[in-house]
ZALO-481457 format. One record per residue: residue number from 1; residue in one letter; x, z, y of N, C-alpha, C in turn. Coordinates in pm, 1 decimal, padded with zeros to 6 digits, always signed. Atoms other than C-alpha are relative to their C-alpha. Layout:
BEGIN
NUM;A;X;Z;Y;X;Z;Y;X;Z;Y
...
***
This chain:
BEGIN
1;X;+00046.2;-00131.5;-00038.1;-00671.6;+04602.1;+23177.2;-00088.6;+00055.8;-00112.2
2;X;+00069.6;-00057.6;+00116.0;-00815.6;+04846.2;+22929.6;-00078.5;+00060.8;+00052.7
3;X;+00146.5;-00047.3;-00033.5;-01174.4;+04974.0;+22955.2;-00031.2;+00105.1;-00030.7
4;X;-00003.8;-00126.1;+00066.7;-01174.8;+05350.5;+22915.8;-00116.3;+00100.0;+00041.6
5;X;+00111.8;-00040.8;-00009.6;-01557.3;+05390.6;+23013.0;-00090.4;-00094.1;-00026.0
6;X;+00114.8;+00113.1;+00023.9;-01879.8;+05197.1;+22923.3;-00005.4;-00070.6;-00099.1
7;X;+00011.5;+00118.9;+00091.2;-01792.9;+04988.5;+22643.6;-00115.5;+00069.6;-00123.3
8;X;+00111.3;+00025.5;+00116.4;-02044.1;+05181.7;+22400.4;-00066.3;-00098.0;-00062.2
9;X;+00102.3;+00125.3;+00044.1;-02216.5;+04950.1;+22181.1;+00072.2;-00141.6;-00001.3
10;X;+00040.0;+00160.3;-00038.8;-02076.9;+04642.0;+22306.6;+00075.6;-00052.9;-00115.7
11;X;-00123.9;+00064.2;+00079.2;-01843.7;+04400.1;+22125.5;+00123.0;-00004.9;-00012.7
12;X;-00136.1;-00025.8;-00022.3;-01526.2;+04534.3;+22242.6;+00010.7;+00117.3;-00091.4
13;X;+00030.4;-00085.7;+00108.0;-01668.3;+04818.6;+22065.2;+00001.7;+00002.3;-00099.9
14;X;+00040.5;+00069.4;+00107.0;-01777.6;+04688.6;+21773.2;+00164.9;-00069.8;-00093.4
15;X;-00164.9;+00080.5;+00074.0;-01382.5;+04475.5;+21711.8;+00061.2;+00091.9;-00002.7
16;X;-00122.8;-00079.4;+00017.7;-01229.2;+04776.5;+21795.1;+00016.3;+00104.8;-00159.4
17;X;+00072.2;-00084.8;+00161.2;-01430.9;+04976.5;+21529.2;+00062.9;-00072.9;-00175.5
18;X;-00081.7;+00098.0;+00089.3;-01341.5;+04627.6;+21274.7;+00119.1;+00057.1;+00014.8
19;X;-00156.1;+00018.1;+00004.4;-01018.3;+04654.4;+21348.8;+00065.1;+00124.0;-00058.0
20;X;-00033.8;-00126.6;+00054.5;-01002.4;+05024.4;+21223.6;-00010.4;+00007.6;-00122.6
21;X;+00024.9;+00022.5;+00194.9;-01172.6;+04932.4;+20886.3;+00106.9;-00050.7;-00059.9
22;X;-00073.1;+00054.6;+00125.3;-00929.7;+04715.8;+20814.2;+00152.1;+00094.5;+00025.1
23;X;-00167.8;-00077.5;+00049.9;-00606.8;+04902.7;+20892.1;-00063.7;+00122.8;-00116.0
24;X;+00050.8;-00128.4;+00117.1;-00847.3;+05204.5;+20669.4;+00037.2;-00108.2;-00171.3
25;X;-00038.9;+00067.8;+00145.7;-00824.9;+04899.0;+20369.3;+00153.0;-00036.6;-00004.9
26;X;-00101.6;+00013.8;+00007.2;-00496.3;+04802.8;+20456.9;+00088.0;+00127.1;-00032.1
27;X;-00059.0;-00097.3;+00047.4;-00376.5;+05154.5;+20402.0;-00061.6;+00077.5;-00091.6
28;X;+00059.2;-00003.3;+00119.5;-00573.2;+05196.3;+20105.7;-00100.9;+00121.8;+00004.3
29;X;+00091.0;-00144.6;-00035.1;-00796.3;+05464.1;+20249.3;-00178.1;-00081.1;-00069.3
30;X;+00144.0;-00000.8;+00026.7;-01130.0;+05260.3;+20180.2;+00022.3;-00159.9;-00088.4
31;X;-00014.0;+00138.4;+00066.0;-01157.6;+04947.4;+19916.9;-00034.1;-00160.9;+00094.9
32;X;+00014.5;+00128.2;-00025.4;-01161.1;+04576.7;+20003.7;-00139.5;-00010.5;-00001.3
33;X;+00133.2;+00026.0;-00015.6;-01504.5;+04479.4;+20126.6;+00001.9;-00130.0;+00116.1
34;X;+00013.3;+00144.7;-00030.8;-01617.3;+04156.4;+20263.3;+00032.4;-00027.4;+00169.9
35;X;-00065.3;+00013.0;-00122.4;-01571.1;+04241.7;+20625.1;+00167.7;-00013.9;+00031.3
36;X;-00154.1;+00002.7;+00030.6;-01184.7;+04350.6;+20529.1;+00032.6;-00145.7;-00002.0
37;X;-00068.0;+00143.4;+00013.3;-01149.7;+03970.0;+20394.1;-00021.1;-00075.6;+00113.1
38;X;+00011.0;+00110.0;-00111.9;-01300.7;+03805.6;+20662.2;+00080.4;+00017.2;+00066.9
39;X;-00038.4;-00033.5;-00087.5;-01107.3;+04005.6;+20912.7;+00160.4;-00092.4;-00003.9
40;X;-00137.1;+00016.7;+00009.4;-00791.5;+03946.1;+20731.9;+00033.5;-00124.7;-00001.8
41;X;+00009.1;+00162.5;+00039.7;-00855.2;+03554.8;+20684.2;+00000.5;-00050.7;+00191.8
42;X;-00020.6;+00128.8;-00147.6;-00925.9;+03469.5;+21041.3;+00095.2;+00074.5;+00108.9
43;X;-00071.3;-00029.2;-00031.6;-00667.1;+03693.5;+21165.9;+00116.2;+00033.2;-00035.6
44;X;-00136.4;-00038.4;+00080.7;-00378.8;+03659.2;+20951.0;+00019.0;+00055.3;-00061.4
45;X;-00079.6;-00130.0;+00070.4;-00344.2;+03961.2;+20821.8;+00021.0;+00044.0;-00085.3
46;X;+00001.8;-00051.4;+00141.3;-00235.9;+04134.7;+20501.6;+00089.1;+00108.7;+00037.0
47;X;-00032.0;-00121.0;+00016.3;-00016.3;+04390.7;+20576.7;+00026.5;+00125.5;+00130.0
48;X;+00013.5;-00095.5;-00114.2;+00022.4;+04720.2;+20803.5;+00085.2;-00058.8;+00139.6
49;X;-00062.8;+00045.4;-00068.8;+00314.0;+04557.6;+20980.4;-00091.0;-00114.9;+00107.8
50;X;+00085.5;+00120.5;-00144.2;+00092.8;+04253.4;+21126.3;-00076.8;+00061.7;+00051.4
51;X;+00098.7;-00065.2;-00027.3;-00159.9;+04459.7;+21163.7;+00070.5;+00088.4;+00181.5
52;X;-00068.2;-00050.6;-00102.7;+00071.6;+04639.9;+21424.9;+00050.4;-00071.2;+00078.0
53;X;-00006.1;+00109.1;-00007.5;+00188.1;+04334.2;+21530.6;-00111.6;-00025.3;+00122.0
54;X;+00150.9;+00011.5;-00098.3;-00190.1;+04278.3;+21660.7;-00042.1;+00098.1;+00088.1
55;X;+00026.6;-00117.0;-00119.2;-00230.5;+04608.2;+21784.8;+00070.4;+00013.3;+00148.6
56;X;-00114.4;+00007.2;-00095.2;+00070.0;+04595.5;+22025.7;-00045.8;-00141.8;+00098.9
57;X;+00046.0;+00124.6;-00082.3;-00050.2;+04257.3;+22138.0;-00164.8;+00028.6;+00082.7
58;X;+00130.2;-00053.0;-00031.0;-00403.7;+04366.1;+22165.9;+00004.4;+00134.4;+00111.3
59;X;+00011.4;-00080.2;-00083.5;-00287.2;+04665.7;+22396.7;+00073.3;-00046.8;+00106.3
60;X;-00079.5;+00047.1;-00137.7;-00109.0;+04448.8;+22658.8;-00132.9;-00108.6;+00047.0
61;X;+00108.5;+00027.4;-00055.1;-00412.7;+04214.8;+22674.7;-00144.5;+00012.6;-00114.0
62;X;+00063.9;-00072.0;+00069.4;-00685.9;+04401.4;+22521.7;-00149.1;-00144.9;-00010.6
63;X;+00104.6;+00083.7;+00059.3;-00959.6;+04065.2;+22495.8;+00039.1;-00042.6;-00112.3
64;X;-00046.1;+00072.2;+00086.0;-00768.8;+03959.8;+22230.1;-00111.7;+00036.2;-00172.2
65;X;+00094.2;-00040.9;+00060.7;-00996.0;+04135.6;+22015.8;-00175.0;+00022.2;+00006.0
66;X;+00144.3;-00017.6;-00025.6;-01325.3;+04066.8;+22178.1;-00087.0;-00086.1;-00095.0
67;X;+00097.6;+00052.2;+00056.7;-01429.9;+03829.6;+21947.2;-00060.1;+00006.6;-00175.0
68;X;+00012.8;-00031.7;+00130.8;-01489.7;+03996.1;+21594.3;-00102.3;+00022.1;+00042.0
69;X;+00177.2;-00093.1;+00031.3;-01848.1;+04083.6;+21669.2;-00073.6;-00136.7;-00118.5
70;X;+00055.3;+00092.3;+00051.6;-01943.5;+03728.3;+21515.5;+00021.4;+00021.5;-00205.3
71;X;-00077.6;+00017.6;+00161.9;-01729.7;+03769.6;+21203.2;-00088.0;+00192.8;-00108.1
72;X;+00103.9;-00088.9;+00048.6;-01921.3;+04161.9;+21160.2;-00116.3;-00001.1;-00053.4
73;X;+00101.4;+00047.5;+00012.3;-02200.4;+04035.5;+21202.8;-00031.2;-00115.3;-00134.8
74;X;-00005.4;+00053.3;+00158.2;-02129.7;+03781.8;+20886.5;+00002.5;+00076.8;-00104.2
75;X;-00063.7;-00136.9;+00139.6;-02001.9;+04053.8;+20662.9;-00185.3;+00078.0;-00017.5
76;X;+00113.3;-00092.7;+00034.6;-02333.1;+04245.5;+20739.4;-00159.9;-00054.0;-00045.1
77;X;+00101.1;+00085.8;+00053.3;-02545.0;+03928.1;+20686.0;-00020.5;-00038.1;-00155.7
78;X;-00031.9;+00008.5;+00189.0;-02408.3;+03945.1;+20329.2;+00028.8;+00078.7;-00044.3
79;X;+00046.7;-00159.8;+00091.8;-02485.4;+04305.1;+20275.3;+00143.6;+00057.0;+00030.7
80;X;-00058.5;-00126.4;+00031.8;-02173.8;+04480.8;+20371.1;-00002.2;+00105.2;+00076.7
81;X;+00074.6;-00095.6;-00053.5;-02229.4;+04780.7;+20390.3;+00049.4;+00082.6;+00144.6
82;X;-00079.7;+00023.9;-00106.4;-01948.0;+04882.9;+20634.1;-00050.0;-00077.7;+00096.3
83;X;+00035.1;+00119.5;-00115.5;-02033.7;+04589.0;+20861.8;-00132.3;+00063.3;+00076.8
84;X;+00133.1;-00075.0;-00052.5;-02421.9;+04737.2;+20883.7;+00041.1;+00123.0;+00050.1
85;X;-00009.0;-00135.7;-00087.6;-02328.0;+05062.0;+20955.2;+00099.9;+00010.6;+00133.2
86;X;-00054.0;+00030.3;-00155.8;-02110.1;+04954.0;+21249.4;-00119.0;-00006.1;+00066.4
87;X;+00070.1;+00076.2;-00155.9;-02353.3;+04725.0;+21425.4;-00167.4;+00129.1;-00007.0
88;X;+00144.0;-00125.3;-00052.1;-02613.6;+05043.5;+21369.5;+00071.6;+00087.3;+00046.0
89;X;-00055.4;-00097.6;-00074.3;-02382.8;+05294.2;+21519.0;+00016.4;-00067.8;+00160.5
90;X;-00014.5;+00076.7;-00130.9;-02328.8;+05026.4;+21806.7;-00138.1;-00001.1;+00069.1
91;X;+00155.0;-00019.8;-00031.1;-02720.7;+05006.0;+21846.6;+00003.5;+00152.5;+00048.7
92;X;+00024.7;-00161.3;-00019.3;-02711.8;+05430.1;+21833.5;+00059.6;+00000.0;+00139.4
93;X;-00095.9;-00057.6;-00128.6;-02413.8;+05412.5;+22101.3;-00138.6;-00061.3;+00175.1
94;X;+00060.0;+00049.8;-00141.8;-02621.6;+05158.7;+22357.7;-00088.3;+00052.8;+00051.9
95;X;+00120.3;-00122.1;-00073.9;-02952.3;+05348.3;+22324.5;+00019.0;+00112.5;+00069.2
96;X;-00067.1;-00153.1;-00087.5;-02732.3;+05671.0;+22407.1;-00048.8;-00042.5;+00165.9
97;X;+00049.7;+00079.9;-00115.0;-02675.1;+05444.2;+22683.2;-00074.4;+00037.8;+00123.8
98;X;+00100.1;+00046.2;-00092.7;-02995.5;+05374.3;+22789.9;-00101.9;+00174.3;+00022.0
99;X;+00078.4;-00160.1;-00007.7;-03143.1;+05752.3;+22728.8;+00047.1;+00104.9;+00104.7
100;X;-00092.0;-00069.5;-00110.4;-02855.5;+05884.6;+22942.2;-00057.1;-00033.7;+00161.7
101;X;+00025.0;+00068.0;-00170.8;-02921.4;+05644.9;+23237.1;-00133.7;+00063.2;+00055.5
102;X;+00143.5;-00084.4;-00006.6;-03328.2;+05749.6;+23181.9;+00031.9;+00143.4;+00083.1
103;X;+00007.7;-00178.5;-00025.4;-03286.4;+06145.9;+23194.3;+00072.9;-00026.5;+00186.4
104;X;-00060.4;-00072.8;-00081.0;-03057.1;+06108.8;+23504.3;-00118.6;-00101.7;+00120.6
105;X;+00109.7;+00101.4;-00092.4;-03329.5;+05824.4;+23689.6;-00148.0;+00083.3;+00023.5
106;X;+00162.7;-00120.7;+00019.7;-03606.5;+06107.0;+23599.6;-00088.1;-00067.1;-00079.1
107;X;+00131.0;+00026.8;+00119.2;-03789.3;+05908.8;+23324.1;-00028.8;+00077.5;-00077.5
108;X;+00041.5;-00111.0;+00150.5;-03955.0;+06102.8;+23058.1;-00015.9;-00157.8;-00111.2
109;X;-00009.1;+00083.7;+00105.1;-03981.3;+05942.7;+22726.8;-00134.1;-00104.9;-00022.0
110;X;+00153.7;+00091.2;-00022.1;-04359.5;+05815.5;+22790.0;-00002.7;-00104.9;+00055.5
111;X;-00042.6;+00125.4;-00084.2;-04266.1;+05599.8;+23047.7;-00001.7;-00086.4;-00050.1
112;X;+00008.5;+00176.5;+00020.9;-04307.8;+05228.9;+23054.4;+00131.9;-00052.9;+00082.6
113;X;-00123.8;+00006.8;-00041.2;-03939.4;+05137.3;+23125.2;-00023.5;-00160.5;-00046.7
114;X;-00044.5;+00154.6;+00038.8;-03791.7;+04771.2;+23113.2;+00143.4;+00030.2;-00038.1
115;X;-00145.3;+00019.8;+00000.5;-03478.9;+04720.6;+22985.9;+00059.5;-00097.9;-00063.8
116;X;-00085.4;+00138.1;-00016.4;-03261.4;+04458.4;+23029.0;+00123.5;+00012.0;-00136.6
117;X;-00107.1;+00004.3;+00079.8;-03069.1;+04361.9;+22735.3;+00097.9;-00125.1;-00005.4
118;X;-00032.0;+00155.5;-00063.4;-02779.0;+04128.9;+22753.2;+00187.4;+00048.2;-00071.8
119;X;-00095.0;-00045.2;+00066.4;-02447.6;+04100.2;+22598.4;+00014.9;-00076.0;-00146.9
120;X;-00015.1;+00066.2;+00093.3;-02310.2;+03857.3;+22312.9;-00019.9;+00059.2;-00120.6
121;X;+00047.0;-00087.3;+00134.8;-02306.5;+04142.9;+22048.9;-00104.5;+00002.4;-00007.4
122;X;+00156.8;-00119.2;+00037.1;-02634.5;+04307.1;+22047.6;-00096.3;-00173.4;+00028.5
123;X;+00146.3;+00112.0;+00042.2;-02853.7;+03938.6;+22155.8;+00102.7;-00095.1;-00126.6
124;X;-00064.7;+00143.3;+00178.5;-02619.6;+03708.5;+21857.1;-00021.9;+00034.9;-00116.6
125;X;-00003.3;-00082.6;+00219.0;-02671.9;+03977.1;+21559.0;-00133.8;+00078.5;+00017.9
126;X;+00104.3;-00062.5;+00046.1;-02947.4;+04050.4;+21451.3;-00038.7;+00086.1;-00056.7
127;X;-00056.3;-00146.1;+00041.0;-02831.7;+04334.4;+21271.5;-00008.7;+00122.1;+00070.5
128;X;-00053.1;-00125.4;-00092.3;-02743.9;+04505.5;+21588.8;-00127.8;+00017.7;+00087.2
129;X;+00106.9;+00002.0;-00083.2;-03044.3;+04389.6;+21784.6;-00126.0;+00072.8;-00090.9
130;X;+00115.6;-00094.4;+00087.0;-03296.2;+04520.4;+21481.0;-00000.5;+00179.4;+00044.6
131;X;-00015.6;-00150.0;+00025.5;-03147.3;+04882.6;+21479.6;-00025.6;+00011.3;+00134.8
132;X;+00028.9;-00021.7;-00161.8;-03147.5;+04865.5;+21900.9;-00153.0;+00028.8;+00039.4
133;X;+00152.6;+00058.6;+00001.1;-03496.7;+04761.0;+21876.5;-00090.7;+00138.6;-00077.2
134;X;+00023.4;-00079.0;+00100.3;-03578.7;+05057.9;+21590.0;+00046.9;+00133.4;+00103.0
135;X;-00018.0;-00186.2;-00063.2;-03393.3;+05339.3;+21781.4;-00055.1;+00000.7;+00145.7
136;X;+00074.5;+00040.1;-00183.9;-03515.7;+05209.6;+22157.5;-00156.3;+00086.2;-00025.5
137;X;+00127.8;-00061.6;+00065.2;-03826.4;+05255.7;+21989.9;-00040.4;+00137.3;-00038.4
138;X;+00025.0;-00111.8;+00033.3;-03830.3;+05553.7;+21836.0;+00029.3;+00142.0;+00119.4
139;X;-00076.9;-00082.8;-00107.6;-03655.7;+05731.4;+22151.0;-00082.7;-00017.4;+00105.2
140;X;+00093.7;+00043.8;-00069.6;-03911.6;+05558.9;+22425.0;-00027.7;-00118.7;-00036.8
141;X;+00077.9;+00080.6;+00085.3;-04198.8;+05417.8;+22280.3;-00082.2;-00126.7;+00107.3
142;X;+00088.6;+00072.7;-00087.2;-04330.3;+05245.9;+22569.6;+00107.3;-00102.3;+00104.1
143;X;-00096.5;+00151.5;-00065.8;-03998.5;+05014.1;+22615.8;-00013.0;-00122.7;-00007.9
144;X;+00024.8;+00096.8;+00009.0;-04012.2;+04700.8;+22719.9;+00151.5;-00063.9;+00021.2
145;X;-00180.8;+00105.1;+00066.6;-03648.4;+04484.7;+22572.3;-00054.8;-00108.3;+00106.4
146;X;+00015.5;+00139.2;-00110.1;-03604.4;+04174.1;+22873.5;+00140.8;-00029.4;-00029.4
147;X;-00104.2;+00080.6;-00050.3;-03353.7;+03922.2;+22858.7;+00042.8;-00072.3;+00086.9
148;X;-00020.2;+00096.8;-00137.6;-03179.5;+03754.5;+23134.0;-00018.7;-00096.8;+00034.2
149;X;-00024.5;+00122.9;+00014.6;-03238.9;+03425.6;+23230.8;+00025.4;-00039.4;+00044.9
150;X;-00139.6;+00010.2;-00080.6;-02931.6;+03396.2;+23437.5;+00052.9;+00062.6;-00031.7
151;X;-00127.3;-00076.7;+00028.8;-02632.3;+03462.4;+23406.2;+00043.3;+00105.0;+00098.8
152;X;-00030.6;-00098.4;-00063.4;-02481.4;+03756.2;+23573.3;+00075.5;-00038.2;+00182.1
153;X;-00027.0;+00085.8;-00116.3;-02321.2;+03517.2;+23813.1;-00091.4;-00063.4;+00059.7
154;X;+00112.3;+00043.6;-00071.7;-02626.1;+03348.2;+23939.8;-00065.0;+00093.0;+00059.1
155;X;+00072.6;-00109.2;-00128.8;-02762.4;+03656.2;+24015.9;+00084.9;+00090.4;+00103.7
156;X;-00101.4;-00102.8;-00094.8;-02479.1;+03798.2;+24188.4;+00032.7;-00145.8;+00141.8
157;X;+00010.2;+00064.7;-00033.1;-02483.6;+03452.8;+24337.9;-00153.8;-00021.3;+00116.2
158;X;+00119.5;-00003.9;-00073.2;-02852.2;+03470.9;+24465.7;+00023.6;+00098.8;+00095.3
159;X;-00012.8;-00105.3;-00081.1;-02792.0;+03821.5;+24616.8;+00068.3;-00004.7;+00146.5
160;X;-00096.5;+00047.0;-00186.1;-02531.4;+03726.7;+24829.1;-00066.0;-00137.6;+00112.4
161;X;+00004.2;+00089.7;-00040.2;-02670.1;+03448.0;+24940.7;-00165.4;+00039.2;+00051.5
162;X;+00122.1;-00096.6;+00002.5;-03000.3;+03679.7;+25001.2;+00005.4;+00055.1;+00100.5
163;X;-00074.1;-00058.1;-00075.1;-02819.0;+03863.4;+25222.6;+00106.9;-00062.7;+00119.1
164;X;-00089.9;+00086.3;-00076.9;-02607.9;+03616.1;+25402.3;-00111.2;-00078.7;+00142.5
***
């Protein structure tokens, strides 16, 4: 099933974004850069054909691509520049996010908000979590970043069982 609301930011985000760079190097629109190689090394690829290949596969079961956030996240640990400016547009998208959810909850920007962050992209890269951290900030200054310490299932697990 394909996800055609919410994914801002995340890591589905983030591979799908990869996965655009490199068909942009594979069709010679933007030069070879270190994310391009990685991409193309741990996913086969070299030319438009596989590349399509993956796409076609990737749109019948669309996780197939959930796990490039790790391999971005390398590229941008070794300066490329591409790679950074993803996982900071992914940061821009989540804060959207979280500014959206605000305005419609009635926070103003003063507010002392919590927010729960959670999600393999944004807590594994540090890249993505800096800029999150930088624009959170700059957008409401009086946020407080929380991580889970359960899994989404334990607490959906407690609830019911809260309730029962």
């Amino acid at each position: 099933m394909i996800s055609i609301m919410g994914e801002e930011g995340s890591g589905t985000w983030v591979s799908r974004h990869a996965l655009r760079h490199l068909a942009k190097r594979i069709d010679g629109v933007v030069p070879e850069t270190k994310l391009s190689h990685l991409l193309e090394r741990q996913l086969c690829i070299s030319t438009a054909k596989q590349l399509m290949e993956l796409s076609a596969k990737i749109a019948c079961e669309p996780t197939l691509c959930n796990n490039l956030g790790g391999i971005v996240d390398s590229a941008a640990n070794s300066g490329d520049i591409y790679a950074v400016k993803l996982l900071q547009a992914a940061a821009e998208q989540s804060v959207t996010l979280v500014t959206d959810l605000a305005d419609v909850l009635g926070f103003t920007r003063q507010d002392h908000i919590k927010i729960g962050v959670w999600g393999s992209n944004i807590v594994k890269s540090k890249v993505h979590y800096t800029h999150f951290l930088q624009f959170i900030k700059q957008c409401i200054p009086n946020a407080e970043i929380c991580f889970p310490t359960k899994s989404a299932l334990d607490g959906a697990c407690e609830l019911a069982l809260d309730r029962a």
